[in-house]
N, C-alpha and C positions, 0 to 999 in steps of 0.2 A: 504494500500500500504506500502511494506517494505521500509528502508532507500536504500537497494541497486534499487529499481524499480525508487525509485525516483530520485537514482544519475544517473543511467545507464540506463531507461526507462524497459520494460517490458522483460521477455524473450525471445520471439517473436523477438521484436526489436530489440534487441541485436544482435540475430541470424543472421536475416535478413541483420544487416547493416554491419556484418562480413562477409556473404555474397557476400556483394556490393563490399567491399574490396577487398574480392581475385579476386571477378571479372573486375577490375580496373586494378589490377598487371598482367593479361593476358595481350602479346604485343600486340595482334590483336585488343584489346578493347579500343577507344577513350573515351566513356564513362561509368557510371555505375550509377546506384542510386537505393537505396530502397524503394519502394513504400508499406507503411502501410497499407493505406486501401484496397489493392487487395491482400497483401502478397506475392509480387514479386521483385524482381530485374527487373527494365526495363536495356539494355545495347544495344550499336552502337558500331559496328567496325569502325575502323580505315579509311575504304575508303568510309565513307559514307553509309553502306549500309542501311536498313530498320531498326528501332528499334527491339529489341529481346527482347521474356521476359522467365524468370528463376522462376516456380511455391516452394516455400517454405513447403508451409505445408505438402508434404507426407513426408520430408527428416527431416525436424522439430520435425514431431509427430513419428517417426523412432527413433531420436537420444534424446527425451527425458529422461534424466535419465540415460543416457547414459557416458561411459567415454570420458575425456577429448579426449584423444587422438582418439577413434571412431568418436566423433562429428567432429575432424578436418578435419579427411577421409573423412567424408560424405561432409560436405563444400568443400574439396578439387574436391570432386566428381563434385559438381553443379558448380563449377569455369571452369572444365574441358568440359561442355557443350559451354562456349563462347569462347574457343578454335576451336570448333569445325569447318570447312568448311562452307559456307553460303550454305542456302538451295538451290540446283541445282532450276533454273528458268522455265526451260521446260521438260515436262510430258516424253519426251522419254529419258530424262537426270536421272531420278530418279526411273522409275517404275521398273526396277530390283532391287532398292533399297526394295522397298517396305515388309511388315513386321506386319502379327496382331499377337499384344499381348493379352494375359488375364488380367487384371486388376481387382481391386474392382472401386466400381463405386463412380465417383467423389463425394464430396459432393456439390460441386454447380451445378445446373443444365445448366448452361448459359457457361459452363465450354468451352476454348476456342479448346480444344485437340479435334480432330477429334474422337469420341467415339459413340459406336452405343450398346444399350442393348445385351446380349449373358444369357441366363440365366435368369433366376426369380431376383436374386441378384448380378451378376457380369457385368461385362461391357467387350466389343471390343475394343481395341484403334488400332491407325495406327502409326508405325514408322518407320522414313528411315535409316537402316542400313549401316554403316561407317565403315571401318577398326578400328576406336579407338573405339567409343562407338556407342549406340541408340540416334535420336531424334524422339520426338514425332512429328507426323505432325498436322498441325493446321490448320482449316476450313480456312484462309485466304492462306494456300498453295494448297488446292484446286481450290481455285478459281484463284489463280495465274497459277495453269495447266490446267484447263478448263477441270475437269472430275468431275465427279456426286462423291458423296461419296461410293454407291455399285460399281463404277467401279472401284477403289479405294481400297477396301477390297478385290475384286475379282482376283485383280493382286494381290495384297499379300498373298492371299489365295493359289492361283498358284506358286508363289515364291518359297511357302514351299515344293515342290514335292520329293527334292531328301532327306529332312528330314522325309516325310512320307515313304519317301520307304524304309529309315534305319530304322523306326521303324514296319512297317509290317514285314522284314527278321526278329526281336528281334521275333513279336508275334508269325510266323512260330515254331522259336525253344523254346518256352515253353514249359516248362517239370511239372510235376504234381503238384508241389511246392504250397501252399496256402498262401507262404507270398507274399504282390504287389510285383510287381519289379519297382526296383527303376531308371528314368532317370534322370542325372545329367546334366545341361547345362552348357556348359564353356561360355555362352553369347553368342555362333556363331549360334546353333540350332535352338533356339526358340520350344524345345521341349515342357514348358509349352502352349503352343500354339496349338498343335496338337488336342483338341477335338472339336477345332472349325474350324477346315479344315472339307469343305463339304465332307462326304464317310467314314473319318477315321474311326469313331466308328464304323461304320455300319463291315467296311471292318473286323476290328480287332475282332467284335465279331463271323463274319462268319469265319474267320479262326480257331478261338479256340472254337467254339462253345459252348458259354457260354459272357453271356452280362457282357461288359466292365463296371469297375470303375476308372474314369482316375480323378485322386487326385492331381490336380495342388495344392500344399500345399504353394509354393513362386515361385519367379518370378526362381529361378532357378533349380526346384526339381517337377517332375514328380513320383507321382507311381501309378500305373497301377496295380487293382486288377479286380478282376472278381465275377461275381455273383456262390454263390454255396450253395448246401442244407447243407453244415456247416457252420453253424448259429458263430458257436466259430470262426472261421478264417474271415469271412464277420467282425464281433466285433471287431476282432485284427485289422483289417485293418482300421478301423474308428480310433480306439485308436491311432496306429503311425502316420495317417495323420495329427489327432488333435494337438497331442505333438510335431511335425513336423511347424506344422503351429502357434503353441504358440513359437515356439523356432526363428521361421524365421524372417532374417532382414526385409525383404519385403514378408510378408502375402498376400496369396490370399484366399484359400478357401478352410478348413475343410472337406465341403461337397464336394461328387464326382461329377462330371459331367456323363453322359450316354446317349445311345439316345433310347427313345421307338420302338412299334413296326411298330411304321411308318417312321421312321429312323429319326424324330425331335432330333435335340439336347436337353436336359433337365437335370435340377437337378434330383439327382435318390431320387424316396420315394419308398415305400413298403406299403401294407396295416397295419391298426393299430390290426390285429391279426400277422403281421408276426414274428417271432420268436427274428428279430434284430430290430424290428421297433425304440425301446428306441435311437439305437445309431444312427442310420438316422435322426431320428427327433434333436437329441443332436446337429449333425453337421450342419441342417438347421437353430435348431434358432442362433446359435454360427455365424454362416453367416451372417441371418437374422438380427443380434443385431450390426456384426459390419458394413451391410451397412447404417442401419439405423439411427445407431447415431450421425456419423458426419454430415449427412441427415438435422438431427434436429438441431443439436447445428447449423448447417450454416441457415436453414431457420430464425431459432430466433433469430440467431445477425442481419437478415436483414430488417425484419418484420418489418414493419412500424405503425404508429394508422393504425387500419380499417383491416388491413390484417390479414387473418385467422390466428388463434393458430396452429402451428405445435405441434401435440400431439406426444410422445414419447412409441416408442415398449418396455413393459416390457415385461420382461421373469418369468415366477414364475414355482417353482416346489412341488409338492406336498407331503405329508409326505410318500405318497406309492413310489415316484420317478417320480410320471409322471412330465413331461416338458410341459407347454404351453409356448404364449404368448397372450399380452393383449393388448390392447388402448382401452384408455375413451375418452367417449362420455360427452364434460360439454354441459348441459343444457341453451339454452341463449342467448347463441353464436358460431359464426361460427370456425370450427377448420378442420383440414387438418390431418385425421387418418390415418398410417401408415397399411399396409393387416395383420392380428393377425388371431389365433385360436377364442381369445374372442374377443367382447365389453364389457367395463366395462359401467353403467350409474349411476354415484356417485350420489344420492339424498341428500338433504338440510339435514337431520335429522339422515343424519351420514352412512345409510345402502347403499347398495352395489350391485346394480341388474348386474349380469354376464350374458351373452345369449350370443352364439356360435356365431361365424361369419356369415357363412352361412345363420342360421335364420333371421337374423339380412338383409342380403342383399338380402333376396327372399321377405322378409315383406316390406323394402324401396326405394330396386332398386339401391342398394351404387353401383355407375360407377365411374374408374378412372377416377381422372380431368389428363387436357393435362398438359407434361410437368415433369412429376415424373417420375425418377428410382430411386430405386425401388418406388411402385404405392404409392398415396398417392389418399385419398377420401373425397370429398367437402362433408362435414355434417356442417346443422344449429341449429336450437334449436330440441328439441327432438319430436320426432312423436307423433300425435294424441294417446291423454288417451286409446282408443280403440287399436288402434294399440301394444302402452307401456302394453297391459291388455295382448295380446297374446304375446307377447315376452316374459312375464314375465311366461309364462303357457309354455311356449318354453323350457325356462331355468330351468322350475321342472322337464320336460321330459328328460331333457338331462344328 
């Protein structure tokens, strides 16, 4: 621990209780304080009403490394939510409010934001839309309006009708063009939002006839490309998404969104002879890697004795360029493995057995346990010698 951690406690802290701070100097706020162990500002208005609470870590791990004068903005941002109007109390008071966003998916599971899977790696949330800014809504304002969560999505899913219609007219006048087109949100839209509206994709693709890539890259920047037999222009468009979404205050997701041929919503893959397969897979584990790891790092600061090892997704690349990922399997004990290309099964004597996912879960029956986004898989000590003998006769063939 440095001298400044121990006069002024951790970064975190610091943050946190500057935080509290500005949320204290809002008039509407009687009180404020920062709560360590959860990484929140709890805060009371003025007249009494319900405690509030103010999440830190996405704004936190945003303005790490960041300038002075940014991290203030960004504080200034989260003070500006206990400004905000109390949440309307009755369901016909707020359901025009209503509003799903795209998100990456929390890293706590118990996480209190009304959030529901969208995607292999991204998440749904709900928020009620304000002339100033966004709130999240919270499984305790559900039950405060006495609606189901799908009914709930299903009004804000509706909400967005006259923004899907401004963007069908866009997909109507498309012109040959191979680079995405770019939507920009001023906050009112909720354009990034648009591939999770039931029909969009489906509709977007039958208008151009050619299946959509909708590249939510941040919370404020949409591009829309399309599937085509040029291999170079599909490429290009991975590449500005990626450099897009490395540059974005608020990151969401590299990989595109699309919907198959049963009009599912889904991350887009290609098979592994397709001509662009390298830069699909690039964008997946790039995805992959960042839902995963705050994933991990929150399971293991909570883990208690006894409670499974949360194993961590690597990524490794090979000297030809291929991309996988991996999770090891220790021997012993019980561990919670993230979904990988590989299993890794480290042996005592240094060596390294590798075998494909798949083989691995058609030989032991790996089912998600409840409770994981993205999936996490209850493994305990390693399978019967016989078993270990043909996985290992798996991993020569492969």
């Amino acid at each position: 621990m440095g001298i400044a951690e121990r006069l002024f406690g951790s970064a975190r802290d610091r943050f946190g209780k500057e935080v509290a701070a500005r949320v204290r100097a809002v008039d509407s706020v009687a009180r404020a304080d920062y709560d360590p162990e959860t990484f929140q500002v709890v805060y009371q208005g003025a007249q009494g009403a319900e405690p509030a609470v103010i999440n830190l870590e996405t704004v936190f791990r945003e303005t790490r490394g960041a300038s002075s004068a940014a991290r203030k903005t960004a504080i200034g941002r989260l003070a500006d939510i206990a400004a905000l109007p109390p949440t309307p109390e009755q369901w016909d008071d707020v359901r025009a409010a209503l509003r799903p966003v795209l998100r990456p998916i929390p890293a706590d599971p118990q996480f209190e934001i009304v959030s529901r899977p969208a995607a292999r790696y991204l998440s749904e949330m709900l928020v009620i839309d304000t002339p100033s800014a966004m709130r999240y809504a919270a499984d305790s304002d559900l039950r405060r309006w006495g609606v189901s969560r799908d009914e709930a999505f299903a009004t804000a899913h509706r909400n967005m009708a006259r923004t899907v219609t401004a963007s069908l007219d866009e997909a109507r006048r498309r012109t040959g063009s191979t680079q995405p087109a770019r939507h920009t949100d001023n906050g009112d839209a909720y354009l990034t939002s648009l591939p999770l509206v039931d029909g969009w994709l489906a509709t977007i693709g039958r208008i151009t006839g050619a299946r959509p890539l909708a590249f939510s890259v941040s919370n404020s920047t949409l591009l829309l490309a399309y599937e085509t037999p040029d291999t170079g222009a599909v490429t290009e468009a991975f590449a500005i998404a990626e450099r897009e979404w490395r540059q974005a205050a608020r990151p969401i997701s590299p990989a595109p969104i699309t919907v198959d041929d049963d009009g599912n919503v889904v991350l887009y893959t290609v098979p592994e002879d397709h001509p662009a397969h390298a830069a699909v897979k690039h964008a997946q584990i790039l995805l992959a890697m960042d839902a995963y790891g705050p994933q991990t790092e929150h399971l293991r600061g909570i883990a208690g004795p006894g409670d499974p090892f949360p194993a961590a997704l690597k990524g490794f690349r090979s000297p030809e360029g291929a991309e996988v990922t991996a999770a090891s399997w220790a021997d012993e004990e019980t561990s919670l493995l993230p979904d990988a290309d590989l299993v890794l099964f480290p042996k005592k004597d240094g060596d390294l057995l590798m075998v494909p996912w798949a083989a691995v879960a058609d030989e032991v029956g790996l089912t998600p346990a409840e409770g994981y986004h993205p999936a996490r898989y209850r493994v305990g000590s390693w399978p019967d010698p016989d078993v270990m003998e043909r996985l290992a006769k798996l991993a020569a063939e492969a």
